[in-house]
N, C-alpha and C positions, 0 to 999 in steps of 0.2 A: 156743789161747792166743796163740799167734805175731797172728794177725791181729788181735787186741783192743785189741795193742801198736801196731800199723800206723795201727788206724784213731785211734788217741788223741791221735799224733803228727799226723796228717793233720791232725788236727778244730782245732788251733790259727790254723794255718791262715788262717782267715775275717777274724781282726781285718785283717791285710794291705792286704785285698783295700778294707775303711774306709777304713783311711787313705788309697789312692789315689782313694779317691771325693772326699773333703776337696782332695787335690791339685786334682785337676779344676776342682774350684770354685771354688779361688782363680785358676786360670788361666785360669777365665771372668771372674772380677768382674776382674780385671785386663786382661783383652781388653775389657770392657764398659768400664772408666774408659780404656782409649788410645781408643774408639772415637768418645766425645764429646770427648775434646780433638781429636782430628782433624779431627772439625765444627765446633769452634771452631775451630781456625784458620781451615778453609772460610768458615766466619762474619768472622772476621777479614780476611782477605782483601777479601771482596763490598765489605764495609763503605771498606775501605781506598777499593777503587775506585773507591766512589761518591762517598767525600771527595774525593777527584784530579779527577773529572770535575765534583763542583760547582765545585772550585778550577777549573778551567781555565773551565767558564761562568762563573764568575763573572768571570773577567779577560776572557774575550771583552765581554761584560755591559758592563763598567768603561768600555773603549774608546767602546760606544756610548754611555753614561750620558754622558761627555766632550763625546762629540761633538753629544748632542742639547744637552749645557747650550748650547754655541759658539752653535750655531744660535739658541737661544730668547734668546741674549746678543747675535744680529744683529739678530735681527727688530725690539728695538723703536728700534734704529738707522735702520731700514729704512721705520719709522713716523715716525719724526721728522723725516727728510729730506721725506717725502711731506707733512710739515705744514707744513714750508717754502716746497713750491714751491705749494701747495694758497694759504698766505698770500703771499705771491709774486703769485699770477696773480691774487685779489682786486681791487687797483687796476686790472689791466688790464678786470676785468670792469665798473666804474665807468665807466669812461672809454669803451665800447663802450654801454652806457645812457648814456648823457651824449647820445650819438652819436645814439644811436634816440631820443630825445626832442628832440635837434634835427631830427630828420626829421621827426619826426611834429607838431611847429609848423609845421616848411614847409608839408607835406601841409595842416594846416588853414588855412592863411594861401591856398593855391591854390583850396581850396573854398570857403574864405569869399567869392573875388572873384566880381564879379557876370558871367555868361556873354553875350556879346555878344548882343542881337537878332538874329534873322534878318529879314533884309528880307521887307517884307510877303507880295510877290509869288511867294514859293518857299514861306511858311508859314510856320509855327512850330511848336516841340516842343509836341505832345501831353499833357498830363498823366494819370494813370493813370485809364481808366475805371472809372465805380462799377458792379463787377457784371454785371446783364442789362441794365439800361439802358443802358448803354454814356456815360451823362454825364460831360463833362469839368467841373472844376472851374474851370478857366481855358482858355475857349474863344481859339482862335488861329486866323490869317487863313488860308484853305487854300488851296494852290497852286493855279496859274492852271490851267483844265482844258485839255486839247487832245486832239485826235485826229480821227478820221476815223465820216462818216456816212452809211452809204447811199455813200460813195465819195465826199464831201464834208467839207469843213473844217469841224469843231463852230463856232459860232455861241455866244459866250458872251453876247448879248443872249437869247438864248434860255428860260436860265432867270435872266433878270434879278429881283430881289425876290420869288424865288419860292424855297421850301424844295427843297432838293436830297437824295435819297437815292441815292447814290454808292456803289454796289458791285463791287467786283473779286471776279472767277471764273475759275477755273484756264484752261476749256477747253467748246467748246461741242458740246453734246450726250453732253456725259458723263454718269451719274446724279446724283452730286450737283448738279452747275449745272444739270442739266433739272429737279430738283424745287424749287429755290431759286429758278428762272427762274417756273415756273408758279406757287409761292406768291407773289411779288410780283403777278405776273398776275392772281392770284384777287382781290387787294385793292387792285384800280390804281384804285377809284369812291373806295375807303375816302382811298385819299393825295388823291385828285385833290381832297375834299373839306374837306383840311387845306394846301391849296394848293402841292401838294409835284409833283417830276417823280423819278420813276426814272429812274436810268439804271445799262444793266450795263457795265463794262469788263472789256477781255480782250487778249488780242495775236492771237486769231481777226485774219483778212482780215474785210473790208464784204462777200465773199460768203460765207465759211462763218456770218457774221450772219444773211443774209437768207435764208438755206434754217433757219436754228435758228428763226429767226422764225416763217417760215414752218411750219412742222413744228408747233413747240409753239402756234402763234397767238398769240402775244406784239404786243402795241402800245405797250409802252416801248421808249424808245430803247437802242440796242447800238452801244456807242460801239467805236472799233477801238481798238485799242495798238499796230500790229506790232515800230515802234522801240521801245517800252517806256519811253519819257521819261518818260507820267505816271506809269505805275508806278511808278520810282522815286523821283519827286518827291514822293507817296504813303506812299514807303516800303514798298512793299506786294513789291517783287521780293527775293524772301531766298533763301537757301539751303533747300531741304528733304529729308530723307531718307524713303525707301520699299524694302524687301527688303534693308537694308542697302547701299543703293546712296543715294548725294548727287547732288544736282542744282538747280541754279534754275530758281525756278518763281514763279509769282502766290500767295502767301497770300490765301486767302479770306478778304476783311475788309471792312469795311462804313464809311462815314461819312457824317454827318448835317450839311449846313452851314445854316445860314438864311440868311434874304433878304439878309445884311448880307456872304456870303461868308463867314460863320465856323466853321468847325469847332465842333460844342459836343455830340457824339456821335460816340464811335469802339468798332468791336467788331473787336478782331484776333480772329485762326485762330477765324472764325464756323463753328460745325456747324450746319447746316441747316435741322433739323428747329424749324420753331416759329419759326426768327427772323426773317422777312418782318412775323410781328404782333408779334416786339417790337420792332423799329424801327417800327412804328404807333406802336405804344402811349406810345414816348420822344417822338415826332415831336408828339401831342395832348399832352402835359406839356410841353415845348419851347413850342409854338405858341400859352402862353395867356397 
């Protein structure tokens, strides 16, 4: 009986042990609500910070916004000065064409006047030849010839009212004056028949002539130059380059005078091949 008693008082008991379970739980929902204010303030805080550091970019920010207005408030100061001196220097640009337009009346007042003659006896300027014919449009007196023949003083009775083909050549027995020399040669019946004389110039000696003569069989005359007078009364002594090296020398060039002494066919820097028959061929045009 004793222990029925025991266990009756015991068995109350249990409710106890409820209600500490309900404690419990309030002291969780209560750790549970400090737990989100605590990350609100966390929250609060970040946020704070991030206000503070906009604040402070923004004032850094401020200073430059300032400073770029300054600038974009100089620049068109900086534009306007430039348009001053831009209108500024306008007259002076007038007045520098004023300048160039008086020059260039000068200039054409010095071309308009008319260029002295040259005395007969030295020649006169050439006008441009046409082409392969080598025709002048205004034939001019040609200089007086001279040099040396066979070791003798040319003879300008010699080719007196007779057509003259007058050719200067570098150098004798070279290839090109040995093929230009034999093509004249080939067709000395053809000139002689249009009443014409060749003649070659050169600054060769009378003897390096007579061995070229002799070698190729030539029977036109090979006038000498050594001084080079006619050459350059000719015109014909210029400057040439070869290997990138300069030097004077004879331009191979040709001229055509008639019976009257006149120039009325000229061929600068002649190439070779073929030109002996067009100087024929100008010489039968010429001579009718």
């Amino acid at each position: 009986m004793v222990t029925k008693k025991v266990a009756k008082k015991s068995a109350p008991k249990k409710p106890a042990a409820k209600k500490a379970a309900p404690k419990k739980a309030a002291a969780k929902k209560t750790a549970a609500k400090k737990k989100p204010a605590a990350k609100k303030t966390v929250a609060k805080k970040a946020t704070a910070k991030k206000t503070t550091a906009k604040k402070t970019v923004a004032k850094k920010a401020a200073p430059k916004k300032a400073a770029a207005k300054k600038t974009a408030a100089k620049k068109p100061a900086a534009k306007k000065a430039t348009v001053k001196k831009a209108a500024a220097k306008k007259p002076a640009a007038k007045k520098t064409a004023a300048k160039k337009t008086t020059r260039k009346g000068g200039a054409r007042r010095a071309k308009a006047a008319p260029a002295a003659t040259p005395a007969a006896s030295e020649g006169g300027e050439p006008s441009e030849p046409d082409g392969e014919s080598g025709l002048l449009s205004s034939p001019y007196q040609a200089p007086r010839i001279s040099g040396l023949v066979g070791g003798e003083a040319f003879e300008a009775g010699s080719v007196n009212r007779k057509w003259v083909v007058l050719y200067f050549y570098p150098k004798d027995m070279t290839p090109g004056c040995t093929i230009e020399a034999r093509d004249f040669e080939s067709l000395k019946n053809d000139f002689k028949q249009q009443d014409a004389v060749v003649i070659g110039v050169s600054k060769d000696s009378c003897q390096s002539h007579r061995k070229f003569a002799q070698k190729e069989g030539l029977s036109f005359m090979l006038l000498s130059d050594e001084s080079g007078d006619l050459c350059e009364r000719f015109g014909v002594w210029k400057e040439k380059s070869m290997y990138g090296k300069t030097f004077m020398g004879i331009e191979r060039s040709t001229f055509l005078l008639n019976p009257k002494g006149h120039v009325v066919a000229h061929w600068p820097k002649v190439k070779v091949d073929g030109h002996a028959a067009a100087v024929l061929s100008t010489l039968k045009k010429a001579s009718r």
